[in-house]
CHARMM internal coordinates of N, CA and C (Angstrom, degrees):
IC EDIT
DIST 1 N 1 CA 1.4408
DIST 1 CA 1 C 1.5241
ANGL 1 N 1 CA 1 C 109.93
DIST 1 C 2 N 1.3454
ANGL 1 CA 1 C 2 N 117.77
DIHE 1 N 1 CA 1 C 2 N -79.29
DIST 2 N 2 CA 1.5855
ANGL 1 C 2 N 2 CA 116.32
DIHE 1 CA 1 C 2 N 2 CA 153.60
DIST 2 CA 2 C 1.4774
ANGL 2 N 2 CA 2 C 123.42
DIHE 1 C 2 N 2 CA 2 C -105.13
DIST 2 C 3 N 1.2374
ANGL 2 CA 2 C 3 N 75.64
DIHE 2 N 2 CA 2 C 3 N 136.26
DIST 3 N 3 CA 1.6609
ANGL 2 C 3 N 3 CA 95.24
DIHE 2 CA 2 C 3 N 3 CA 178.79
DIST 3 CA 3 C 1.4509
ANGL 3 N 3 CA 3 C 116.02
DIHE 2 C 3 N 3 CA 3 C -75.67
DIST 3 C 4 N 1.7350
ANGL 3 CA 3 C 4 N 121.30
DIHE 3 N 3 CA 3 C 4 N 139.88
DIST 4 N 4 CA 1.7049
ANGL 3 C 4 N 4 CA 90.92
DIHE 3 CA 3 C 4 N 4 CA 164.53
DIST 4 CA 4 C 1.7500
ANGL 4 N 4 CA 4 C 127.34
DIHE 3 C 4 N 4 CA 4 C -95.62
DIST 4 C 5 N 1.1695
ANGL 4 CA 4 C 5 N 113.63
DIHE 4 N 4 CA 4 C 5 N 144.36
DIST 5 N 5 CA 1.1421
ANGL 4 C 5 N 5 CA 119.02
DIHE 4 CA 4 C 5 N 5 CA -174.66
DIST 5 CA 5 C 2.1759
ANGL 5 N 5 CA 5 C 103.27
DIHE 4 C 5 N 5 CA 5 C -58.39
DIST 5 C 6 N 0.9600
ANGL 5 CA 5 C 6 N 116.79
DIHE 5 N 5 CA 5 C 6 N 173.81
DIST 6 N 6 CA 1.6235
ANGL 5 C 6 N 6 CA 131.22
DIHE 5 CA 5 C 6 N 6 CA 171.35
DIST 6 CA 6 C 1.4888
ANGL 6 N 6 CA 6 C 99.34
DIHE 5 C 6 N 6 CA 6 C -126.92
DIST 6 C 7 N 1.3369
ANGL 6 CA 6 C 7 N 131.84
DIHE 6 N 6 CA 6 C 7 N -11.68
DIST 7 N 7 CA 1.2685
ANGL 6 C 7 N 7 CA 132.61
DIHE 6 CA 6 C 7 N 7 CA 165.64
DIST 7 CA 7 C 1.4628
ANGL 7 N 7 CA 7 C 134.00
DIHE 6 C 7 N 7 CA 7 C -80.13
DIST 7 C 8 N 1.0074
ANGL 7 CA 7 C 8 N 129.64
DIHE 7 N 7 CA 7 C 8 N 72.04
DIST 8 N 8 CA 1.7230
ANGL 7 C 8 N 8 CA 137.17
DIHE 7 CA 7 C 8 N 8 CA -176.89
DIST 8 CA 8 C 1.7436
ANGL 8 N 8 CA 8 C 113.34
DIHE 7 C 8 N 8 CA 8 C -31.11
DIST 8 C 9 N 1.6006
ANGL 8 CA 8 C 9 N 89.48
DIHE 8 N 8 CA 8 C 9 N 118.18
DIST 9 N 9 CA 1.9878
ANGL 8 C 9 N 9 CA 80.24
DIHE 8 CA 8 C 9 N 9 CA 170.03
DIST 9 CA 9 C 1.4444
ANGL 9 N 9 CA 9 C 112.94
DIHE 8 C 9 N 9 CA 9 C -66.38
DIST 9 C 10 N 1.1725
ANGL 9 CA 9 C 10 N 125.11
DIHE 9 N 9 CA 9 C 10 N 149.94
DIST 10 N 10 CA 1.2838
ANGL 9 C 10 N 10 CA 138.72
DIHE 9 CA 9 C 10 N 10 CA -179.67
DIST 10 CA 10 C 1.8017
ANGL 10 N 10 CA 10 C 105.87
DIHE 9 C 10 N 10 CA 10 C -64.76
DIST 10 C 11 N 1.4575
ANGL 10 CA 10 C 11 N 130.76
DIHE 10 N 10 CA 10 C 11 N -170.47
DIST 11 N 11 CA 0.9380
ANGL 10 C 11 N 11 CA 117.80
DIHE 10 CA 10 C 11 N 11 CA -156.71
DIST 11 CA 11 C 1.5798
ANGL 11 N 11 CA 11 C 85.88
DIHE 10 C 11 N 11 CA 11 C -114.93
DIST 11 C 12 N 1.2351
ANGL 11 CA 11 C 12 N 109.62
DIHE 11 N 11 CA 11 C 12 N -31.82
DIST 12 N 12 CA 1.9082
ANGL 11 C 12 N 12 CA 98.17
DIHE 11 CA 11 C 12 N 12 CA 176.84
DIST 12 CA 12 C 1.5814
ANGL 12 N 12 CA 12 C 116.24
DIHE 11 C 12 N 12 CA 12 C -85.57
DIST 12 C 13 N 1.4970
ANGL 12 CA 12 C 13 N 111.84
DIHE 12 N 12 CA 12 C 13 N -22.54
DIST 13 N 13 CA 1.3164
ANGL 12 C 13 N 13 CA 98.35
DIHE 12 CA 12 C 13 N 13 CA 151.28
DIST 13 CA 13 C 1.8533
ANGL 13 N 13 CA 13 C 120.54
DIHE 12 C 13 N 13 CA 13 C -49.81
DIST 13 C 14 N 1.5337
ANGL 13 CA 13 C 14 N 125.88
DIHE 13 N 13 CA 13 C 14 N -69.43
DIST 14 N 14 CA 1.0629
ANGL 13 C 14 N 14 CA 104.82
DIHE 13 CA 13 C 14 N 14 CA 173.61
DIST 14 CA 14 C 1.0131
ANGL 14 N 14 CA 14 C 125.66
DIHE 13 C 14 N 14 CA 14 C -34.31
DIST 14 C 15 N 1.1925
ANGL 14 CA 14 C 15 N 143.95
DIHE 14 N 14 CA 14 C 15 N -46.71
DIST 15 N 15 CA 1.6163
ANGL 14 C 15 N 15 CA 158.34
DIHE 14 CA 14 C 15 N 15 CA -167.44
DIST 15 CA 15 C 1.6278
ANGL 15 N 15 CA 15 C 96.67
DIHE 14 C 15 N 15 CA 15 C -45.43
DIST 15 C 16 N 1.7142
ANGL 15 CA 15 C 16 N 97.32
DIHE 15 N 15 CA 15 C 16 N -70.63
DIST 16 N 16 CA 1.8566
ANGL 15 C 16 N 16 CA 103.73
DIHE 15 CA 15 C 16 N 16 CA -175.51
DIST 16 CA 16 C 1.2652
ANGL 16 N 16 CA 16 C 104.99
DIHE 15 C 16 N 16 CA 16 C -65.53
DIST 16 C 17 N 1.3060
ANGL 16 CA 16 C 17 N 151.53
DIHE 16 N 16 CA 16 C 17 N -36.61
DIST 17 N 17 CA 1.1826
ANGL 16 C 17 N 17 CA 139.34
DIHE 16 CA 16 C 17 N 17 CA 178.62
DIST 17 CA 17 C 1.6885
ANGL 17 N 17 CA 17 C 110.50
DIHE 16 C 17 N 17 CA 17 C -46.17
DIST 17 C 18 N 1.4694
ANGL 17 CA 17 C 18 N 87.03
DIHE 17 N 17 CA 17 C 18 N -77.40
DIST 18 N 18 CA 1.7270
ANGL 17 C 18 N 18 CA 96.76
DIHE 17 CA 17 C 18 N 18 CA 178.38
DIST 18 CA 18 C 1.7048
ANGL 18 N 18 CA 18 C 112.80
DIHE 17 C 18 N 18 CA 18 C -29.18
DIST 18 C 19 N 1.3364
ANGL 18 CA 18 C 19 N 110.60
DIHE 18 N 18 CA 18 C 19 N -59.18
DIST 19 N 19 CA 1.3477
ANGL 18 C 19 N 19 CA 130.46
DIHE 18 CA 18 C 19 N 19 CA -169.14
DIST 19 CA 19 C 1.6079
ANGL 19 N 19 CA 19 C 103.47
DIHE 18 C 19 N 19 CA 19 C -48.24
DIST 19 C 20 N 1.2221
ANGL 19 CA 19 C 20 N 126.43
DIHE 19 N 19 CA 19 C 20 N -70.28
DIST 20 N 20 CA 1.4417
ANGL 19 C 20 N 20 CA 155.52
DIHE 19 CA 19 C 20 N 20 CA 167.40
DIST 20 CA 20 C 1.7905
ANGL 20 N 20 CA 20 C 91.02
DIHE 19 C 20 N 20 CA 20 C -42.76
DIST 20 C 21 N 1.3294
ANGL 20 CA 20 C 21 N 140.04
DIHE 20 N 20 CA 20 C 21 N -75.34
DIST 21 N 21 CA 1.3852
ANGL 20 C 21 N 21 CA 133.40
DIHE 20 CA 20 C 21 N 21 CA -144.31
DIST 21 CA 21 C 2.2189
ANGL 21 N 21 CA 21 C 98.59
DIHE 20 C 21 N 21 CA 21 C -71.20
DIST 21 C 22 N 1.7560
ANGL 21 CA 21 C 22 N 94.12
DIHE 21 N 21 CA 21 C 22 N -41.02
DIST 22 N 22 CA 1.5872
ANGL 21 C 22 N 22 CA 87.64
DIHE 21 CA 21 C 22 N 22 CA 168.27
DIST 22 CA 22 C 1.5759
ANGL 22 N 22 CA 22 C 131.18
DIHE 21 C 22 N 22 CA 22 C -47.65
DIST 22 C 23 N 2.0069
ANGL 22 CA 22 C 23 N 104.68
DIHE 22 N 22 CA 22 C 23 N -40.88
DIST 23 N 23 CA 1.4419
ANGL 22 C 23 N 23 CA 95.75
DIHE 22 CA 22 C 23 N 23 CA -164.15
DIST 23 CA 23 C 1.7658
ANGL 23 N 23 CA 23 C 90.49
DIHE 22 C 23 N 23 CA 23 C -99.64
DIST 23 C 24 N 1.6781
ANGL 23 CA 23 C 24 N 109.14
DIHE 23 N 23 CA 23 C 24 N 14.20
DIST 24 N 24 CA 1.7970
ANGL 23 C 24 N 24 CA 92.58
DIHE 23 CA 23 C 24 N 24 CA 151.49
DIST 24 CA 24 C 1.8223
ANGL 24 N 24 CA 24 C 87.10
DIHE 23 C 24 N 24 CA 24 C 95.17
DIST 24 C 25 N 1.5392
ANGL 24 CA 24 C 25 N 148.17
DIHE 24 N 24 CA 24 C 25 N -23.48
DIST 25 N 25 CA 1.2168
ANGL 24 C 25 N 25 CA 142.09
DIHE 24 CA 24 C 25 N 25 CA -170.99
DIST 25 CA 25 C 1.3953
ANGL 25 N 25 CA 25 C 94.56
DIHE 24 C 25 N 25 CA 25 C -89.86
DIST 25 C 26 N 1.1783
ANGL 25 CA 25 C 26 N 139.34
DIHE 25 N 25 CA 25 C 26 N 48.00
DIST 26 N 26 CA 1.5539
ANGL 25 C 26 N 26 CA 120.51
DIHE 25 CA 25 C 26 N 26 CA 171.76
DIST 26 CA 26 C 1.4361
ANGL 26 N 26 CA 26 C 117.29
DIHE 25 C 26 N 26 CA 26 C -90.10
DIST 26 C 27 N 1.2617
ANGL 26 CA 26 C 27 N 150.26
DIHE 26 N 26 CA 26 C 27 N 135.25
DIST 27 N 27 CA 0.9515
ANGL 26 C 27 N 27 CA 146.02
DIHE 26 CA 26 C 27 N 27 CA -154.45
DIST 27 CA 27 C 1.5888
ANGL 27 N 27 CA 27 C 111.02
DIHE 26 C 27 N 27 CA 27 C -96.76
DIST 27 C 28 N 1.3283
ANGL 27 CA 27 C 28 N 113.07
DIHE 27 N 27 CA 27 C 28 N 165.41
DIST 28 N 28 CA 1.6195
ANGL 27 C 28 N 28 CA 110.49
DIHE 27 CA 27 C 28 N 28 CA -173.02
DIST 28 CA 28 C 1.1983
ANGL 28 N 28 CA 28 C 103.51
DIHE 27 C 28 N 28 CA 28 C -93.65
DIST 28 C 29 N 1.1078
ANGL 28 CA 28 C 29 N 135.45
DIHE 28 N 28 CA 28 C 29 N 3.31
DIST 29 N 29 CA 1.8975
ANGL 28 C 29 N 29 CA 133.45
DIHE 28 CA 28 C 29 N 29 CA 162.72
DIST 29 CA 29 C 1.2899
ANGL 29 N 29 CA 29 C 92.44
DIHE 28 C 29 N 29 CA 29 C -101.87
DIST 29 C 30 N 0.9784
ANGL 29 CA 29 C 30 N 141.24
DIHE 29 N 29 CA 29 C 30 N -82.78
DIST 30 N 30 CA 2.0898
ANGL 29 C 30 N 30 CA 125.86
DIHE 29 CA 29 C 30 N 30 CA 176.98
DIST 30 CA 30 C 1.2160
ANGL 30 N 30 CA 30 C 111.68
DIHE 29 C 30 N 30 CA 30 C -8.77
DIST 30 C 31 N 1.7402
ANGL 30 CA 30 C 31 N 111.07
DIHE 30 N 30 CA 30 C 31 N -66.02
DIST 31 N 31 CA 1.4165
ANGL 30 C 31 N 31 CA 112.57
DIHE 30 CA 30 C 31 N 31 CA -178.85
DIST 31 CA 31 C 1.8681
ANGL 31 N 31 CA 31 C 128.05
DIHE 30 C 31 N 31 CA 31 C -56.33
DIST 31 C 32 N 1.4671
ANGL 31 CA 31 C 32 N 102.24
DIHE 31 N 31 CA 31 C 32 N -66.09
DIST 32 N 32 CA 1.3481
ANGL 31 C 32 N 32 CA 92.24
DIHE 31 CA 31 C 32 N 32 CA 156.83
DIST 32 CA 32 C 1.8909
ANGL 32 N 32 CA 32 C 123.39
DIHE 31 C 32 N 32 CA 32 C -37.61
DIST 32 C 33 N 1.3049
ANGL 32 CA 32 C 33 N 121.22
DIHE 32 N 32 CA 32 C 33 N -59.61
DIST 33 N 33 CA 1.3920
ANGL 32 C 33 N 33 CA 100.47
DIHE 32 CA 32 C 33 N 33 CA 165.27
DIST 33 CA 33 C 1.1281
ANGL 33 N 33 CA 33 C 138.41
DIHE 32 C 33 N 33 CA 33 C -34.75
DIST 33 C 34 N 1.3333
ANGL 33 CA 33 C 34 N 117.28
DIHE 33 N 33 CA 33 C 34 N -46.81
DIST 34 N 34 CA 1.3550
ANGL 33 C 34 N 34 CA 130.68
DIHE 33 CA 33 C 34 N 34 CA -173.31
DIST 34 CA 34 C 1.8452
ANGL 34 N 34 CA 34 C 96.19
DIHE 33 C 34 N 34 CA 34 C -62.77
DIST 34 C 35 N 1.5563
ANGL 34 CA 34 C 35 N 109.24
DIHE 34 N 34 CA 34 C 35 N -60.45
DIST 35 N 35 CA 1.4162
ANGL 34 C 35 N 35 CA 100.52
DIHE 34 CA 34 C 35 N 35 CA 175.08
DIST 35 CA 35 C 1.3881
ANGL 35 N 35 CA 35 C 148.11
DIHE 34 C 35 N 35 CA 35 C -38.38
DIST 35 C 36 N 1.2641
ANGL 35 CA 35 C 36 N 93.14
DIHE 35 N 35 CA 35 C 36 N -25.61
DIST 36 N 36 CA 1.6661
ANGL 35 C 36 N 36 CA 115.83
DIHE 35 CA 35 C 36 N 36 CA 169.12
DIST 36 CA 36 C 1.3361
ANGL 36 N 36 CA 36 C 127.48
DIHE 35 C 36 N 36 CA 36 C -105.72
DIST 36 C 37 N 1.1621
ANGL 36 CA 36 C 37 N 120.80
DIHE 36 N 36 CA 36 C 37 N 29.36
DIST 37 N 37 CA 1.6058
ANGL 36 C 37 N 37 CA 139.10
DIHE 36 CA 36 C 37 N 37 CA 133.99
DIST 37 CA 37 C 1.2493
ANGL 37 N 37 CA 37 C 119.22
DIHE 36 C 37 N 37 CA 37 C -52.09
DIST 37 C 38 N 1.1580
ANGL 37 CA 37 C 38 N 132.52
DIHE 37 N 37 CA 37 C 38 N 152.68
DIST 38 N 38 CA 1.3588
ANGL 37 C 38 N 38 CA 155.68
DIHE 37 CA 37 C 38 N 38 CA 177.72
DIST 38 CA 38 C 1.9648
ANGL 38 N 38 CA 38 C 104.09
DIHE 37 C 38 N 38 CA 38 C -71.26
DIST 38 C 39 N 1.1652
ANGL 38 CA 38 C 39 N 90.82
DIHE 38 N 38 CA 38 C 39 N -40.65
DIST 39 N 39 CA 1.8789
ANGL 38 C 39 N 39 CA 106.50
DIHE 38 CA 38 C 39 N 39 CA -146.87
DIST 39 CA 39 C 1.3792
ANGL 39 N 39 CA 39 C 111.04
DIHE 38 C 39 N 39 CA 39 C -124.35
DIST 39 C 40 N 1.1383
ANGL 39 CA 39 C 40 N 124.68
DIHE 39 N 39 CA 39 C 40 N 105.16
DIST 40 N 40 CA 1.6015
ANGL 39 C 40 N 40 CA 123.37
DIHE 39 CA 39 C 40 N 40 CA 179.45
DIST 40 CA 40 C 1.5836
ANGL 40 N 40 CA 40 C 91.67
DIHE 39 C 40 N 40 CA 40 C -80.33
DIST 40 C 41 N 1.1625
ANGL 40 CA 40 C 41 N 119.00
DIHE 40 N 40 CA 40 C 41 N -48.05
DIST 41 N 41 CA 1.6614
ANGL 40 C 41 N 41 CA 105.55
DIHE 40 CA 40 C 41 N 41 CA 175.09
DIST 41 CA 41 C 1.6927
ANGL 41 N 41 CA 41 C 118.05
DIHE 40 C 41 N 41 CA 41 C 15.56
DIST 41 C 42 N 1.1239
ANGL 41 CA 41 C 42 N 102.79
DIHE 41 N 41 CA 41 C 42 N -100.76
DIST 42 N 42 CA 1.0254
ANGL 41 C 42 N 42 CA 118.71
DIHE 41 CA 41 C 42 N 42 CA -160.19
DIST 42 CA 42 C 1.9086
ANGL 42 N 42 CA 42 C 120.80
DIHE 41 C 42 N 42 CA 42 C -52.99
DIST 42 C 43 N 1.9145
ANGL 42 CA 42 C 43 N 89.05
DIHE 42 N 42 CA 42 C 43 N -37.79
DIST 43 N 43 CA 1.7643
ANGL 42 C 43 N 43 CA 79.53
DIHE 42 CA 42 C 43 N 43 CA 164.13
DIST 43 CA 43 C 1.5234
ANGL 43 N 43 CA 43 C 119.07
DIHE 42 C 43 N 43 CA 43 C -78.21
DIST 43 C 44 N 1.1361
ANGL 43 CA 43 C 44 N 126.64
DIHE 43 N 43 CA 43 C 44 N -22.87
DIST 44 N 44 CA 1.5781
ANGL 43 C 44 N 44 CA 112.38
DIHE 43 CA 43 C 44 N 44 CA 168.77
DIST 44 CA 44 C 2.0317
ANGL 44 N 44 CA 44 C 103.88
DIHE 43 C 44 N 44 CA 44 C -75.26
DIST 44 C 45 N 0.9580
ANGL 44 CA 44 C 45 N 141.63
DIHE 44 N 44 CA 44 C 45 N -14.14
DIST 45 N 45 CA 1.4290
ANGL 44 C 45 N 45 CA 118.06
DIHE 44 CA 44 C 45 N 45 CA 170.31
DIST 45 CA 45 C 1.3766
ANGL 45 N 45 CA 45 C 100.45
DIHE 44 C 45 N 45 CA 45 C -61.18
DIST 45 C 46 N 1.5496
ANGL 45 CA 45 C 46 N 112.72
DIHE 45 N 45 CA 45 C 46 N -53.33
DIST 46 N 46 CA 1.6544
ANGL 45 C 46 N 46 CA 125.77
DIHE 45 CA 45 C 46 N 46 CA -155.21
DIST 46 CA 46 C 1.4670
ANGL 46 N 46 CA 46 C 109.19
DIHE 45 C 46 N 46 CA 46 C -72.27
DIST 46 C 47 N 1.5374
ANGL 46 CA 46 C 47 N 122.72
DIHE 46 N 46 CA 46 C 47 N -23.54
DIST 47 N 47 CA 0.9329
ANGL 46 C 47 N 47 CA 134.02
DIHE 46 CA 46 C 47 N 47 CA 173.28
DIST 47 CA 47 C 2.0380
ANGL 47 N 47 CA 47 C 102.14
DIHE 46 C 47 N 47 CA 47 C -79.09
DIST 47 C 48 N 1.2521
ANGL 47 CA 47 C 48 N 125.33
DIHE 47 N 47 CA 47 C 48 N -45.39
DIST 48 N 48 CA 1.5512
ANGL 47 C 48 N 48 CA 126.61
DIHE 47 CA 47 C 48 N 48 CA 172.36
DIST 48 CA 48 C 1.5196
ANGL 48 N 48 CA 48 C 100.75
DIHE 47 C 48 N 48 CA 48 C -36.50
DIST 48 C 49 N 1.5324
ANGL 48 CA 48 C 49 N 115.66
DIHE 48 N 48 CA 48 C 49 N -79.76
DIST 49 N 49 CA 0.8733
ANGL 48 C 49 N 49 CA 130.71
DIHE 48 CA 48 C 49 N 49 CA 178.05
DIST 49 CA 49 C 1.1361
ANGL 49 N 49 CA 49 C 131.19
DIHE 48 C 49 N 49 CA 49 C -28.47
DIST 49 C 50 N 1.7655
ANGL 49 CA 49 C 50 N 125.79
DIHE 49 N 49 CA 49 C 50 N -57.04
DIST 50 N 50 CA 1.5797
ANGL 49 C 50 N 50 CA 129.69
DIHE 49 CA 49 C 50 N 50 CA 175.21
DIST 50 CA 50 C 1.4176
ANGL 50 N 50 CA 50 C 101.67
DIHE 49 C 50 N 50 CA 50 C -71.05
DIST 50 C 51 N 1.6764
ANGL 50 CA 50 C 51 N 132.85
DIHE 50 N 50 CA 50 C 51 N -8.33
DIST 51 N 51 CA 1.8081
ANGL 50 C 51 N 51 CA 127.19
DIHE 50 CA 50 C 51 N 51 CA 173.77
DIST 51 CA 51 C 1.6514
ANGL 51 N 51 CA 51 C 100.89
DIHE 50 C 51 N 51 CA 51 C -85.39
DIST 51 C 52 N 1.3302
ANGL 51 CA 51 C 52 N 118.92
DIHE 51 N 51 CA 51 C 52 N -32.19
DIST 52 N 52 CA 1.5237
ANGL 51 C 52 N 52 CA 125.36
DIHE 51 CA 51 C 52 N 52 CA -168.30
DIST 52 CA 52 C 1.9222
ANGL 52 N 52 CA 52 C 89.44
DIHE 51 C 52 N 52 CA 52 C -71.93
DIST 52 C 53 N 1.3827
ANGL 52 CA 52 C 53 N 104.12
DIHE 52 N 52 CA 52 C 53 N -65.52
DIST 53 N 53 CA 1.4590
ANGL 52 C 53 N 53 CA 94.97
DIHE 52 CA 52 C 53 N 53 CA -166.54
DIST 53 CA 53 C 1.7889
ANGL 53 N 53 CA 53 C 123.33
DIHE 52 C 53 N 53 CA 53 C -56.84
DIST 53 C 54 N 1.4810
ANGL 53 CA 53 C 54 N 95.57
DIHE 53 N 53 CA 53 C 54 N -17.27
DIST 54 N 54 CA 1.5043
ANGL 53 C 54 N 54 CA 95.51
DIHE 53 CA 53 C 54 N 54 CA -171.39
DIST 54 CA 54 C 1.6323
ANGL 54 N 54 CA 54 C 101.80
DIHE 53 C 54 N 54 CA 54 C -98.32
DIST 54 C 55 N 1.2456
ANGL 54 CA 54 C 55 N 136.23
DIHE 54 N 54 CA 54 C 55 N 28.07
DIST 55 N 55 CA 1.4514
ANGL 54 C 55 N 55 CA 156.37
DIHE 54 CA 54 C 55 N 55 CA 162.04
DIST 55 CA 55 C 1.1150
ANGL 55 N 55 CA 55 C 104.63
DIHE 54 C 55 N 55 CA 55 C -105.50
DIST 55 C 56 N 1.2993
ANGL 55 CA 55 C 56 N 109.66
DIHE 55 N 55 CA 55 C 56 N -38.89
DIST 56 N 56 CA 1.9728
ANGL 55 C 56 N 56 CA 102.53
DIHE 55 CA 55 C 56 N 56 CA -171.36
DIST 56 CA 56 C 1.4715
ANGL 56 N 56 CA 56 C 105.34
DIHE 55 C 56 N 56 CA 56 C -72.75
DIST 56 C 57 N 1.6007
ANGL 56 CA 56 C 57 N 93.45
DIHE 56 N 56 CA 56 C 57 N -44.36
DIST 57 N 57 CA 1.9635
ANGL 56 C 57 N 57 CA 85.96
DIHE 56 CA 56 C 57 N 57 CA 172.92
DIST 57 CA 57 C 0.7561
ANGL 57 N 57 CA 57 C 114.54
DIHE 56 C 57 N 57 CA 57 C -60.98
DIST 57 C 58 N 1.4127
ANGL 57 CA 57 C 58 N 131.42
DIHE 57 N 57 CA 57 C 58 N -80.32
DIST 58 N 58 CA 1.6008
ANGL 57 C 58 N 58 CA 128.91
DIHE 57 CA 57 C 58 N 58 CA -172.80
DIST 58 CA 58 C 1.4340
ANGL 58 N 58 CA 58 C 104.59
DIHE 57 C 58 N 58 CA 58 C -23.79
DIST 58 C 59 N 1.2253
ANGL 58 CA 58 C 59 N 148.16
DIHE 58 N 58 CA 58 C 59 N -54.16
DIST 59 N 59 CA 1.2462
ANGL 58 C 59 N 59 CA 138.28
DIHE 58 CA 58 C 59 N 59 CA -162.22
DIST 59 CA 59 C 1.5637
ANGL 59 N 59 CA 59 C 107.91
DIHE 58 C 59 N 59 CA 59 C -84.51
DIST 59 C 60 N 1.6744
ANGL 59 CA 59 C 60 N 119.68
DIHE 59 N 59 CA 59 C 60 N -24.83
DIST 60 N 60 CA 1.3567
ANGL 59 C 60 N 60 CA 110.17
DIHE 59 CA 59 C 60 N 60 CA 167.25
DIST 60 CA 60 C 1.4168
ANGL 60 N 60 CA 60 C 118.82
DIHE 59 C 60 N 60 CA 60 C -67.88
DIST 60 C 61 N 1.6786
ANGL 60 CA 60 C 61 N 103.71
DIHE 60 N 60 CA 60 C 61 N -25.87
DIST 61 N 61 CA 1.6651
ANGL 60 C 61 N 61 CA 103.55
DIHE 60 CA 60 C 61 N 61 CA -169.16
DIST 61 CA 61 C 1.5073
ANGL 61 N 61 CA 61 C 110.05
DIHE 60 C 61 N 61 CA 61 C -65.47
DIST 61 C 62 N 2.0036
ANGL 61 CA 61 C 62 N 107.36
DIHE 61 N 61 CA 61 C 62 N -40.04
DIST 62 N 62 CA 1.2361
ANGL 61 C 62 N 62 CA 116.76
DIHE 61 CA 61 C 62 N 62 CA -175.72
DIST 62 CA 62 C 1.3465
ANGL 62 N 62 CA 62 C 136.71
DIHE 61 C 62 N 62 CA 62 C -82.90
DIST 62 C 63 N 1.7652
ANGL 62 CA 62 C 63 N 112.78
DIHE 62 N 62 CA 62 C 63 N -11.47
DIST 63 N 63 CA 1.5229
ANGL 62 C 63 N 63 CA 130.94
DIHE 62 CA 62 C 63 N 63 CA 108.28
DIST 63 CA 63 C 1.4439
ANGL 63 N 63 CA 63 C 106.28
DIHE 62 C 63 N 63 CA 63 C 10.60
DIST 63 C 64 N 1.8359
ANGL 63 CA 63 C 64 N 105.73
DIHE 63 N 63 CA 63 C 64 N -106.82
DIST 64 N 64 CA 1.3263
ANGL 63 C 64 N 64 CA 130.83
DIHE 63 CA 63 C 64 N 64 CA -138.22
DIST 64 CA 64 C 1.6677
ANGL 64 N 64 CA 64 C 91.76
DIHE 63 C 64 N 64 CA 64 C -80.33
DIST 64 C 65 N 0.9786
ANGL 64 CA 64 C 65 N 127.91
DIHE 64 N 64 CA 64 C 65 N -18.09
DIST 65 N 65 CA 1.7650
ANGL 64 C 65 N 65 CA 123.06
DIHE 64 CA 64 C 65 N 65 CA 172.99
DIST 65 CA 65 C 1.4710
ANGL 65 N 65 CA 65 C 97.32
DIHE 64 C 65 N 65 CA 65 C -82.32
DIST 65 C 66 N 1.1247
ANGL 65 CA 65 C 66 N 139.98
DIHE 65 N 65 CA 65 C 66 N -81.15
DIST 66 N 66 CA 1.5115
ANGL 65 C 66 N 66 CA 147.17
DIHE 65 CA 65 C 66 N 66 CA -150.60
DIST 66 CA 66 C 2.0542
ANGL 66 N 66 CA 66 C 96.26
DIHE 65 C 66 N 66 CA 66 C -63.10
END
COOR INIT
IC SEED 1 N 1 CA 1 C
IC BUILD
């Protein structure tokens, strides 16, 4: 079904993937790429990370209102 790639996504590719699969526009050639990686690794750190930062805002925004 999928094959794995021997080619590593780059690190800002993960970045746009992640970025793109959160607000739901990820594309079906991105996605298949992403599938044929070796290593989910790296999209769940990058994915930790863009949930940590988007908590910190929300709570800075609701901070500076309240």
């Amino acid at each position: 079904m999928f094959k794995y790639s021997a080619d590593k996504a780059k690190l800002f590719d993960v970045f746009k993937s992640v970025a793109a699969s959160m607000f739901g526009v990820q594309s079906a050639k991105n996605r298949e790429r992403d599938f044929q990686q070796s290593s989910i690794v790296p999209y769940i750190v990058v994915g930790v990370i863009f949930v940590l930062l988007l908590i910190i805002g929300l709570v800075a925004v609701v901070s500076i209102i309240v």
